[in-house]
C-alpha positions in Angstrom: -39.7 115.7 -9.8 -42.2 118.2 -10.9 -40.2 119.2 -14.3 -36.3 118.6 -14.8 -34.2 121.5 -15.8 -30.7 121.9 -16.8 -28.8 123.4 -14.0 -27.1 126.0 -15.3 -30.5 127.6 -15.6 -30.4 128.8 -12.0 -27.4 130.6 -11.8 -28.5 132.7 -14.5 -31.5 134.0 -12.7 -29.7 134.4 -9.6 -26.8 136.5 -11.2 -29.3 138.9 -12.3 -28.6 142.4 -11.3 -31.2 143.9 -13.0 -33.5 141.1 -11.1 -32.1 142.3 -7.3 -32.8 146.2 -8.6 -36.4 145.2 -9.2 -37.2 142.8 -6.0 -34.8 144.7 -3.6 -34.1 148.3 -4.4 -37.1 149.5 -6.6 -40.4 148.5 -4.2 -42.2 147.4 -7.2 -45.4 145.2 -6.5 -44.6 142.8 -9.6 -42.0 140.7 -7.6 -45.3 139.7 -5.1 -47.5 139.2 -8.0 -44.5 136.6 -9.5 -44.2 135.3 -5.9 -47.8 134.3 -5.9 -48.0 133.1 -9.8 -45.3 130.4 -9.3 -46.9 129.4 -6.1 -49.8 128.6 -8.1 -47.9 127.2 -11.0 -46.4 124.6 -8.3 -49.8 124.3 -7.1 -51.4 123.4 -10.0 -48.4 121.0 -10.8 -49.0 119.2 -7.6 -52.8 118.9 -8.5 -54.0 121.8 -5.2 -56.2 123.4 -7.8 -58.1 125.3 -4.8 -54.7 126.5 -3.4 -53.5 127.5 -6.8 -56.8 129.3 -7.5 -56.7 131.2 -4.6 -52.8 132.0 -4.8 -53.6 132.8 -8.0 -56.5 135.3 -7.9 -54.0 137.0 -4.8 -51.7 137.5 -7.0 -54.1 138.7 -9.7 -55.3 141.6 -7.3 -51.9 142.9 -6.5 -51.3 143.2 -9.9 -53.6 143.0 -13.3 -50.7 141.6 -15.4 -51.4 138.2 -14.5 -54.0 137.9 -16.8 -51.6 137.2 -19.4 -51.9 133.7 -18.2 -55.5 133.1 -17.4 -56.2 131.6 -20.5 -53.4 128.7 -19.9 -54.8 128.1 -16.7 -58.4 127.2 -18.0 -57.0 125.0 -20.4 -55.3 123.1 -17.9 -58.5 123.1 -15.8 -60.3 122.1 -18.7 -57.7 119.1 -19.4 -57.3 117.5 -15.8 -60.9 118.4 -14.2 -63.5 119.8 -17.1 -65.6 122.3 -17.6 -67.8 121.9 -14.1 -64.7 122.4 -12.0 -63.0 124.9 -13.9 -66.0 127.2 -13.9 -65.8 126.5 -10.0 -62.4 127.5 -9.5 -63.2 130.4 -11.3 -65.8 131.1 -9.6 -63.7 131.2 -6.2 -61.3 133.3 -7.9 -64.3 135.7 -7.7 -65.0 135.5 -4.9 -61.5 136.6 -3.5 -61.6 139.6 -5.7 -64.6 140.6 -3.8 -63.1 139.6 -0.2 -60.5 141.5 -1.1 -62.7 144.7 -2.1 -64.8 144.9 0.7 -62.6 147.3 2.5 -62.7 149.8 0.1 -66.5 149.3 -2.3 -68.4 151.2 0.5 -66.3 154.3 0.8 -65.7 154.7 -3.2 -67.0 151.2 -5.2 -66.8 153.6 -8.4 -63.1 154.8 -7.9 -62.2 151.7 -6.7 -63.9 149.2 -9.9 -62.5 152.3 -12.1 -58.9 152.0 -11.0 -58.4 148.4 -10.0 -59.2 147.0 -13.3 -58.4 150.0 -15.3 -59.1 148.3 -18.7 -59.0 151.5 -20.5 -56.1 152.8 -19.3 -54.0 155.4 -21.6 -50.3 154.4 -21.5 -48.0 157.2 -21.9 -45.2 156.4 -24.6 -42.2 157.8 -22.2 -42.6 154.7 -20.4 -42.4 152.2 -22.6 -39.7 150.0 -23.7 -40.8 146.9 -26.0 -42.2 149.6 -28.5 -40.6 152.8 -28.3 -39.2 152.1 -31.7 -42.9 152.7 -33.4 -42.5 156.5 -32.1 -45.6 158.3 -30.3 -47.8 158.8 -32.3 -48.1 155.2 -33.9 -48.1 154.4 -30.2 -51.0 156.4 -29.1 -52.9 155.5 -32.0 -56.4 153.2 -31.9 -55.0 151.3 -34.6 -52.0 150.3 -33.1 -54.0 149.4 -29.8 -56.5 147.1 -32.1 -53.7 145.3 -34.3 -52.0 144.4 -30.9 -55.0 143.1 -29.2 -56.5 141.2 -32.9 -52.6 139.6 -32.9 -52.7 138.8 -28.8 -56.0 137.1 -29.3 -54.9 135.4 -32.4 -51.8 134.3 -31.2 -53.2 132.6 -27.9 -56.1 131.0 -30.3 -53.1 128.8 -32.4 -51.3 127.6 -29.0 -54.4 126.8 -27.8 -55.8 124.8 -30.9 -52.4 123.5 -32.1 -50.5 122.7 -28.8 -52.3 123.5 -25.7 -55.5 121.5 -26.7 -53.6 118.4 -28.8 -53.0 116.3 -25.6 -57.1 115.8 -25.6 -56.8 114.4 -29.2 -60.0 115.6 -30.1 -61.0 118.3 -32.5 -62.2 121.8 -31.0 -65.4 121.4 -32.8 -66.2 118.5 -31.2 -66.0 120.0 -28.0 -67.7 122.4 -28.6 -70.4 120.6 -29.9 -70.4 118.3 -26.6 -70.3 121.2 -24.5 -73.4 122.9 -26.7 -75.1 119.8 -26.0 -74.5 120.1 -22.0 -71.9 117.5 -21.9 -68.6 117.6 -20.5 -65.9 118.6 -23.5 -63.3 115.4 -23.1 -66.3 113.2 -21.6 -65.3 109.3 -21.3 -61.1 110.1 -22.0 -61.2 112.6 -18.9 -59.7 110.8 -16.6 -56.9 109.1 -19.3 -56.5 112.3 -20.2 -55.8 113.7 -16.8 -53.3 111.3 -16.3 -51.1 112.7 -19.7 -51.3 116.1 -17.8 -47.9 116.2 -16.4 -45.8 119.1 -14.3 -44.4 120.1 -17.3 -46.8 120.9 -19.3 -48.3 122.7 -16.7 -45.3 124.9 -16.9 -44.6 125.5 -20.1 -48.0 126.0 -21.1 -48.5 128.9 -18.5 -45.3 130.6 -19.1 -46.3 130.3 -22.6 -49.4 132.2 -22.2 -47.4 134.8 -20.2 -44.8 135.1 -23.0 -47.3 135.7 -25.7 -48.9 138.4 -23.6 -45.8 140.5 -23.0 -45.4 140.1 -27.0 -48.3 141.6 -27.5 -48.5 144.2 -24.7 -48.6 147.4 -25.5 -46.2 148.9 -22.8 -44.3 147.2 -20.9 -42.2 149.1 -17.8 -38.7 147.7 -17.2 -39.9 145.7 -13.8 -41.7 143.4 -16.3 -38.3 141.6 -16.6 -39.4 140.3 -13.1 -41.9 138.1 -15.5 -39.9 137.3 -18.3 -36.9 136.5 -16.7 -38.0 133.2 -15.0 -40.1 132.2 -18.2 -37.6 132.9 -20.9 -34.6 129.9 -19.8 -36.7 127.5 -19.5 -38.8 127.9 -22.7 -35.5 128.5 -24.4 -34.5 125.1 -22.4 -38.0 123.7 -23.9 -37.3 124.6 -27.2 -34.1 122.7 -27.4 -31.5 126.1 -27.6 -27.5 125.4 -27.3 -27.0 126.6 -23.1 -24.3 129.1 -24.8 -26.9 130.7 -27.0 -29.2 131.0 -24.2 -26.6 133.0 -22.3 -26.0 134.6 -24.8 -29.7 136.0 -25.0 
């Protein structure tokens, strides 16, 4: 099995009306961008690292939010193959961005880069609902946007360094010295190491990363439910929480 969950967990998902609203009635692109993450997840799980790369990097250009778990996925990377593969399945990641681009770089490559990956996007504070509590113009502030993106990055740094990384058993200094050095990060433990990289892990670590970037996120529209609603039972689950206080939540 590829991770065992209690059952009850499924229902709950299911049941969820506010989950049919957003993959049936609304037309919302985030329920093909999920589609396409778990598919990758499973992937990745199974050990198809060029399959889950390029299901991945679809579901990455039908919607920009799955960034949230890129990070996650070069640990893993970096855990069961090392840095020479990882850099190559990024590299094919690439590569479908472009593919998919080509259709529309030579009539307008500047509107196109501009609003694809629309980095510097101003979110308007009617929309959002994870901090409307803040009011607007805390919201639109630069401070605000910084603090968010300092405590996002800061966040992702102690998973990776206190959980994501402590299968390898070695310190983050070391490997980065190895690496400065041109040498593969986990060098002779690779392939023990590879082995302790179970289905699991995969999971939890990738839903992680997706968790801590909706925390951090500085609006979030109702359809990212469609996200957080397959994440949040099972890391509950993970985290050892009574099944009624899960329903509960």
């Amino acid at each position: 099995m590829l991770f065992q969950a209690p059952p009850y967990i499924f229902p709950m998902l299911v049941l969820s009306k506010r989950l049919h609203s957003i993959f049936v009635l609304r037309c919302f692109n985030d329920c093909f961008a999920v589609l396409f993450l778990w598919i990758a997840i499973y992937a990745y799980q199974r050990r198809l690292f060029t399959f889950g790369s390029i299901m991945y990097s679809w579901g990455l250009g039908i919607k920009m939010s799955l960034l949230l778990v890129l990070p996650a996925l070069g640990i893993v990377l970096l855990l069961v193959r090392g840095v020479a593969t990882g850099l190559r399945q990024a590299w094919l990641m690439g590569q479908l961005q472009i593919v998919i681009a080509l259709p529309f770089l030579p009539v307008n490559w500047a509107g196109y880069l501009g609003r694809a990956f629309e980095f510097s996007r101003q979110f308007l504070f009617k929309w959002t609902t994870n901090w409307r509590f803040v009011g607007e113009e805390m919201f639109l502030s630069r401070e605000f946007s910084i603090s968010l993106l300092v405590g996002h990055v800061t966040v992702l740094a102690v998973f990776a360094l206190t959980r994501w990384l402590a299968p390898s058993g070695r310190s983050p200094m070391d490997m980065i010295a190895r690496l400065l050095h041109g040498q593969e990060p986990l060098g002779d433990i690779q392939q023990q190491l590879s082995r302790r990289i179970t289905p699991q892990y995969v999971l939890t670590t990738v839903l992680t990363s997706d968790i801590i970037g909706m925390l951090f996120a500085r609006s979030l529209h109702y359809q990212f439910y469609a996200y957080l609603a397959w994440a949040t039972p099972f890391l509950l689950w993970r985290r050892g929480m009574h099944p009624v206080l899960q329903y509960a939540l």
